[in-house]
C-alpha positions, 0 to 999 in steps of 0.5 A: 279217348284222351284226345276226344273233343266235343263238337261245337260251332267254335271248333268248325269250320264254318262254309257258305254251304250251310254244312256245318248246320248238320253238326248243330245237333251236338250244341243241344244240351243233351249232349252238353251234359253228356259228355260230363259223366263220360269224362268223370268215367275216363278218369274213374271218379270225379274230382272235386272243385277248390277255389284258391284265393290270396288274401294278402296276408294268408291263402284260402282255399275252398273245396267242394265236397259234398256228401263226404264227412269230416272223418273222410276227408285228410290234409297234409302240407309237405315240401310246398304240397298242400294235398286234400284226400277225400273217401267215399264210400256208397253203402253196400248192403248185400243183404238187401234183395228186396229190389233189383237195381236199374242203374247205379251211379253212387260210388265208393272211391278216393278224390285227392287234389294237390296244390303247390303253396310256397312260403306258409306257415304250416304250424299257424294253418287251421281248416273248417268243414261246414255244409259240404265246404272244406275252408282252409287258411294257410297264413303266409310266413314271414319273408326271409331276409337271407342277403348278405353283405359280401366284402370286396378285398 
């Protein structure tokens, strides 16, 4: 399943017959959007977005992570690896029979998403969670000049 690729009129071979009209169907958005819950299943829980940008004198990453709280959520910086976790939990009360569910789409699971960011200094990195947007700054350390002059006798 890992190989499955959707159809579209990019990946078909187009022929002057109109046969590849039949595969049109597969463009409609039905199954455009489909085909996203399938690919979160494979993988058993979706992950989340981050966007990385170079400031110049730091980098700021910004991942989406809605519906998760603060207390939720880790960062750690070790060997390079920035690595942001993320845990949800749907509520379960086992108690309540007053419905029956029809379909249930809420999960409880962990997201983790590491990123390799060389040359920071970690003990000057600060991160702020507001309205579902976890916003990390991880200022860039000072380069090091480790040439040396090496004497030719």
């Amino acid at each position: 399943m890992f190989g499955l690729v959707p159809f579209t009129k990019n990946n078909i071979t187009k022929k002057d017959d109109g046969f590849d009209r039949l595969f049109d169907i597969f463009n409609e958005p039905f199954f455009n959007s489909a085909i996203a819950p399938m690919q979160s299943a494979i993988s058993g829980f979706a992950s989340f977005k981050v966007d990385v940008k170079d400031l110049g004198n730091a980098y700021e990453l910004a991942a989406e992570l809605p519906g998760i709280k603060k207390d939720d959520i880790s960062l750690s910086y070790e060997n390079g690896y920035l690595t942001i976790q993320a845990n949800t939990n749907s509520s379960k009360d086992e108690k309540d029979d007053s419905g029956k569910y029809i379909r249930r789409e809420r999960r409880s699971g962990s997201m983790s998403r590491s990123f390799y960011i060389d040359n920071i200094d970690d003990s000057k990195a600060n991160a702020q969670f507001k309205d579902g947007i976890l916003t990390i700054n991880l200022p860039k350390a000072a380069p090091k000049n480790d040439a040396k002059q090496i004497s030719i006798d």
